[in-house]
N, C-alpha and C positions, 0 to 999 in steps of 0.2 A: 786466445785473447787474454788480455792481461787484467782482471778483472779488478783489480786492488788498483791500480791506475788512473782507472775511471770513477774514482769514489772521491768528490769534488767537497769543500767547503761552502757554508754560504748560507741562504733561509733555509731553515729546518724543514719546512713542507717541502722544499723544490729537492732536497736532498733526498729525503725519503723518497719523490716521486720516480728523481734518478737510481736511486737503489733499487725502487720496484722494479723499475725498466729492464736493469741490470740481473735481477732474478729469473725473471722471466725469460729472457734471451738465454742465463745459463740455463735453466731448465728444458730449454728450445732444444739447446746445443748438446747435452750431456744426460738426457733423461735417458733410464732412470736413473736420480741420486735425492740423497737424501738430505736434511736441513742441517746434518752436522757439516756436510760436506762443504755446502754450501757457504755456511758458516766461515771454515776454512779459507775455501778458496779467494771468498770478498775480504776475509777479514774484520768482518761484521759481526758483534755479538750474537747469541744464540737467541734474544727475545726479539732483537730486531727483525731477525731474518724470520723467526718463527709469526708476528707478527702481520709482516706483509706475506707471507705465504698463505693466512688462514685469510685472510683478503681475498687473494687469490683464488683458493679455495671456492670463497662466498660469490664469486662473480663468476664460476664455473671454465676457467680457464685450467685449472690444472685438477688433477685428483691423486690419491695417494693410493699408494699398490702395499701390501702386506707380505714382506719378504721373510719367505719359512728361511730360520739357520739356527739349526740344535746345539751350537756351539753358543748361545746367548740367550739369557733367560726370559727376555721381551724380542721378541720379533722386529725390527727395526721396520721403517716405513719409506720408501720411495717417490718422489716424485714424478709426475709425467704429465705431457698437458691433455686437457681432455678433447677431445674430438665430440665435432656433430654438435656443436654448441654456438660455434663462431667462424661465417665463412666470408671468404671476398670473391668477385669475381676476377674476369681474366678475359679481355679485349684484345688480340692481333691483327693489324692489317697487314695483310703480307701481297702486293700485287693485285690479281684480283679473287683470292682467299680471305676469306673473313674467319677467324678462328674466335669463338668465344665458349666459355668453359665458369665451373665453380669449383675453389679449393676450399679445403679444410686449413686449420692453421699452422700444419704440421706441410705446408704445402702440398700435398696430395689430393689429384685433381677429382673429383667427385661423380660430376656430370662434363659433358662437353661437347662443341659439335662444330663440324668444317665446312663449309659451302664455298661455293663461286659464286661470287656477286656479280650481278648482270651489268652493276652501273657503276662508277669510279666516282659519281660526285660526293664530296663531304659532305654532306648534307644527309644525303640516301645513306650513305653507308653506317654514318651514325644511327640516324634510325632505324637500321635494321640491325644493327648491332644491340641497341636498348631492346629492339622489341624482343629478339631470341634470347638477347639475356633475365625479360621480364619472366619470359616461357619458362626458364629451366630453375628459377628460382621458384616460382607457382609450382612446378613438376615436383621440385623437393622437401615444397613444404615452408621455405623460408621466407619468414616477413620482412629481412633486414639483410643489407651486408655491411659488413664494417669500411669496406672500401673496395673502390676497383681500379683494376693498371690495366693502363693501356698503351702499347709499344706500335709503335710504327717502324717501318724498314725506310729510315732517312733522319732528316737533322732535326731533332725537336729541341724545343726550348721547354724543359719538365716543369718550370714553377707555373708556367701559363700554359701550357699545350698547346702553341706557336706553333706550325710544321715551315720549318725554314725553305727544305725543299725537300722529296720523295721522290726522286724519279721511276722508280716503277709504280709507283702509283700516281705519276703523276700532277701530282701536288705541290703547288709552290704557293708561298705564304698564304699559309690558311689556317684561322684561328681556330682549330680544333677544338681545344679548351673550352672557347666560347660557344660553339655549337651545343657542348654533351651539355652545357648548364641549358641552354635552350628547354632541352627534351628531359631534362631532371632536375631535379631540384632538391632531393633531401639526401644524394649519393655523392661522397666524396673521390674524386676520383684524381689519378696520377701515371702522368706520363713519362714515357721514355722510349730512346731509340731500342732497336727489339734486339741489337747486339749486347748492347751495353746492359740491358735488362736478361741478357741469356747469361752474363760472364756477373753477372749477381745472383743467378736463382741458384747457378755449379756452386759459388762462395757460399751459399747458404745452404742448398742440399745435394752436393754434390756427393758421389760415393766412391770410396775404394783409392785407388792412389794422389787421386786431386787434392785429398783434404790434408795431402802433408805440402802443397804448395803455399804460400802467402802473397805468389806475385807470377799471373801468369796471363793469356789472353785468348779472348774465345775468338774463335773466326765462324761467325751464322753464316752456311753457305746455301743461297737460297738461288730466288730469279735474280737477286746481288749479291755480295760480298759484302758482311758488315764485321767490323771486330770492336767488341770490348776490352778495354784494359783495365786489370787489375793490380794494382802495386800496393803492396803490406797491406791488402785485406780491404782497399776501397778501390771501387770504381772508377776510373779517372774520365771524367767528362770534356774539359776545356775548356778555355775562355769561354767560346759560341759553342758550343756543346759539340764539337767536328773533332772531339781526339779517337784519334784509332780509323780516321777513314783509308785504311792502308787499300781498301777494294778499288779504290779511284787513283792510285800511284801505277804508272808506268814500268811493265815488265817487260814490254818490248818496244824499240822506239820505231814510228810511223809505223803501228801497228793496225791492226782491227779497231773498227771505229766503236767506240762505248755510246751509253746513253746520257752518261754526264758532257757528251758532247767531245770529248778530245779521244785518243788516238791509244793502243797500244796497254790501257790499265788491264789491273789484275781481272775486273771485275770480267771484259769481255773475253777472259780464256777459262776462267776455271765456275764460273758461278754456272744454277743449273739451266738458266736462258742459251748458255754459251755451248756447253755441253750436246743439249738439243742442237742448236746450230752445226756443232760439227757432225752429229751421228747423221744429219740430214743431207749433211755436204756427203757423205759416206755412201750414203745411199742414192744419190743424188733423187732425194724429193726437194722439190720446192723449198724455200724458207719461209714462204711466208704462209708454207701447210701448218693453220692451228690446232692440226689435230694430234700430233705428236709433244709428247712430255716427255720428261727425266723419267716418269717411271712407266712408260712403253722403252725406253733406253735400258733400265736394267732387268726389265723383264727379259727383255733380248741375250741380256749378258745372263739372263740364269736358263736361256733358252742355248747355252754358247757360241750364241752370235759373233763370229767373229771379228764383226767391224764394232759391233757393239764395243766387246772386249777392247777394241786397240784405241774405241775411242775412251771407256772410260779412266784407261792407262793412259793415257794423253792426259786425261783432265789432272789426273793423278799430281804429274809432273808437274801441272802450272799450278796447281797449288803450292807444290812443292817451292816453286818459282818467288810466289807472294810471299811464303810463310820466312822466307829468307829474310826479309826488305825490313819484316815483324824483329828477325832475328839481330840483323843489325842496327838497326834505331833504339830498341828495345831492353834484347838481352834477357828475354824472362824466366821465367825456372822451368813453364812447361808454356805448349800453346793447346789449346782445346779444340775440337771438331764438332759444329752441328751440323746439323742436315741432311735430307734422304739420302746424299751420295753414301751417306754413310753406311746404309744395309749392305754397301759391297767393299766393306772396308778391308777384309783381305785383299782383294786385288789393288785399293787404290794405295794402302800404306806404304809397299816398298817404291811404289811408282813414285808417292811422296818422298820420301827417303832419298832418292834418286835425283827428282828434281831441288831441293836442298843441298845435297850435296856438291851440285854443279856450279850455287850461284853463292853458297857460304865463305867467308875465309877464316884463317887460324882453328880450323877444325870446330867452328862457333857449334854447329849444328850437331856434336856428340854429348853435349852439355844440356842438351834441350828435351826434354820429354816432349813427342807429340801422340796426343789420348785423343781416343774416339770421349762425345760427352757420357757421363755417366748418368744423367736424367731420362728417365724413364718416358718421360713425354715430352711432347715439341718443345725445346727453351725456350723459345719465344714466349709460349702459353703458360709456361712455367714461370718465366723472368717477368710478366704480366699480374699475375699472383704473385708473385716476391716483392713487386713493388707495392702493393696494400700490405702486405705482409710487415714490410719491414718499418711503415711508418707506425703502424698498428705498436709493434713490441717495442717499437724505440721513442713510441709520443707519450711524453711526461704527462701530458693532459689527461691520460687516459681514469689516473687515478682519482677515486672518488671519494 
C-alpha cells in the first residue's frame, strides 16, 4: 500500500484523523516497526507521528516492545498492537450451520463455536445467533465489542443487511439488518456475502505466497459455490452486490438441475451438496439419505474408498471446469480455495489442473496460481471478523 498517497489535504482534525487511521493499519500490516519508520514510509514528521502514536498508546491499542542491539547506544522501540483489549464478533450462516466466534484485533479467533440449527427462519436464527454470542462474550469476560460481521452464503445488500436471495438458506428478501437491531440495540454490526468477506480476511491476513498478489479471487466452496473478487487490493461488489456469482454460470449445458432453478451451473457439479450427490449415486444409496455429508465422503477417501477417491477426483475436475470461466472473464494473478474439500487437497489439485487445462485457451491457465486458503480457520468466520475489523481501523471517527 502506498501510504504517502493516501495523505489528503483539508480540516486539520479530519487530517489528523486520516493519518491516525493510516498508522494504525501500518502498524496492523508491518508490526513490529518503529516511529522512525513510520515516519518514513507516511512521510509525516517525527512529532506528528510520535504524537498520534502516544494516543494510541493511551487507548491501549498498541504497545511498544524494547529491541536489544549492541550496535546502538539506546535500544530503539517497536511497535505492535496490543491484544486482549479490543475484540469484535463473527456471525456465519452457512445453510443450516450457524458459526459464531470472537476475534482479537489482530484477527485471531479467540472463542468460537458450530452448531446445526434446527430451524431456517430469520428470526430463530438471529436470536440464537445473539444469544451464543451473548454466552461466549460473558465466557470471556467481555463487557463490549467494537463490532460484529456477519456474512451470509447469498446476495446481501451490506449497508442495510437486505438478504436479496440465499438459496440454501433459503432466504429471499429478508431484512436481516432489521431483525439484529430488533434483538440489539447498542452492537454495531455489518454485513456481507460470506465469499466476498473470505476473499477480504486472505487480503488482510492472508500468509505465505497470497501476500505478493494484489488482484486475485477466492472461490468459498461450501453446500454452494461463492467467489470474491479482488482487483488492486479491493473487494469488488457490483452494482447489486452479485459480482463474482460465477457458482451460478453454466459449465454444462442442459445439465444437472441447480438450486437457483436453471440447469447445468458450476454450483451443482463441484460444490459440497453436489459431491455428496455423486458419492451417493456411487453407492447407489438414496439421495434423499440426510445422513451422509462431504466429511463421511472424505473420511472414505482416507479410509481408500475407492469410489470415494474417483468421486472426489470428479469433483476435482469441475472445479477445475468453473475456475476456467474465473480465468477467462477475469484474468487474475492467483484464484484461492476454501473449504473442507480442501483437507484432501493432494488428491484434488492435479485433478484441478486437469480440469483447467481442458477448458482454458492461449495456455491462460499456466499464468495463474491456484493456492489452497492460507487462513487458519473457516474464511467465512474469518471474513466476518474482518468486516468489524476493517471498519474499526479505517473509521476516522474512531479518534478522540
Amino acid at each position: 500500500m502506498q501510504y504517502k498517497d493516501n495523505i489528503i489535504g483539508g480540516n486539520s482534525k479530519l487530517v489528523r484523523s486520516i493519518n491516525r487511521s493510516a498508522i494504525l493499519n501500518l502498524i496492523r500490516e508491518q508490526q513490529p516497526i518503529s516511529r522512525i519508520r513510520i515516519s518514513r514510509i507516511m512521510g509525516l514528521n517525527k512529532s506528528t507521528v510520535s504524537n498520534i502514536v502516544n494516543e494510541l498508546l493511551d487507548e491501549d491499542l498498541i504497545y511498544e516492545e524494547i529491541v536489544s542491539d549492541q550496535n546502538v547506544g539506546r535500544n530503539p522501540l517497536d511497535l505492535r498492537l496490543k491484544l486482549g483489549s479490543h475484540y469484535v464478533g463473527a456471525i456465519n450462516f452457512e445453510s443450516k450451520i450457524l458459526r459464531i466466534a470472537i476475534a482479537d484485533i489482530d484477527g485471531t479467533i479467540r472463542k468460537k463455536e458450530e452448531f446445526d440449527s434446527i430451524e431456517n427462519d430469520p428470526e430463530y436464527r438471529v436470536k440464537q445467533a445473539i444469544e451464543k454470542l451473548d454466552e461466549l462474550t460473558k465466557n470471556m469476560g467481555i463487557t463490549s465489542l467494537v463490532g460484529v460481521g456477519v456474512t451470509v452464503a447469498g446476495l446481501i445488500d451490506p449497508k442495510s443487511g437486505f438478504v436479496i436471495v440465499a438459496p440454501n438458506l433459503d432466504w429471499k428478501n429478508v431484512e436481516l439488518g432489521e431483525i439484529f437491531k430488533r434483538y440489539t440495540a447498542n452492537t454495531t454490526f455489518y454485513f456481507e456475502n460470506d465469499a466476498e468477506a473470505s476473499a477480504l480476511a486472505e487480503l488482510w491476513f492472508g500468509k505465505g505466497e497470497i501476500k505478493k498478489y494484489s488482484s486475485f479471487v477466492f472461490v468459498s466452496i461450501g453446500a454452494g459455490i461463492g467467489t470474491g473478487i479482488v482487483i488492486d487490493y479491493k473487494v469488488i461488489e457490483g452494482r447489486i452486490y452479485a459480482a463474482g456469482e460465477f457458482g451460478h454460470i453454466p459449465i454444462f449445458e442442459r445439465g444437472e438441475p441447480c438450486i437457483c432453478g436453471y440447469y447445468g451451473c458450476w454450483e451443482a457439479y463441484a460444490s459440497d451438496r453436489a459431491t455428496v450427490k455423486w458419492y451417493k449415486r456411487s453407492k447407489n444409496i438414496a439421495e434423499s439419505n440426510q445422513d451422509i455429508t462431504l466429511l463421511d465422503v472424505l473420511e472414505a477417501v482416507n479410509r481408500k474408498d475407492e469410489k470415494a477417491i474417483n468421486v472426489i477426483k470428479e469433483t476435482g475436475s469441475y472445479i477445475g471446469y468453473g475456475i476456467s470461466n474465473i480465468i477467462r472473464a477475469l484474468d487474475p494473478q492467483a484464484i484461492v480455495l476454501g473449504g473442507r474439500i480442501l483437507q484432501v487437497w493432494d488428491l484434488i489439485y492435479p485433478e484441478i489442473l486437469k480440469g483447467l487445462s481442458h477448458r482454458t485457451f492461449f495456455g491462460l491457465e499456466k499464468s495463474v496460481k491456484i493456492l489452497p486458503s492460507s487462513l487458519k480457520e473457516r474464511p467465512r468466520l474469518i471474513g466476518a471478523a474482518t468486516l468489524a475489523l476493517k471498519e474499526f481501523f479505517n473509521d476516522y471517527r474512531i479518534i478522540r
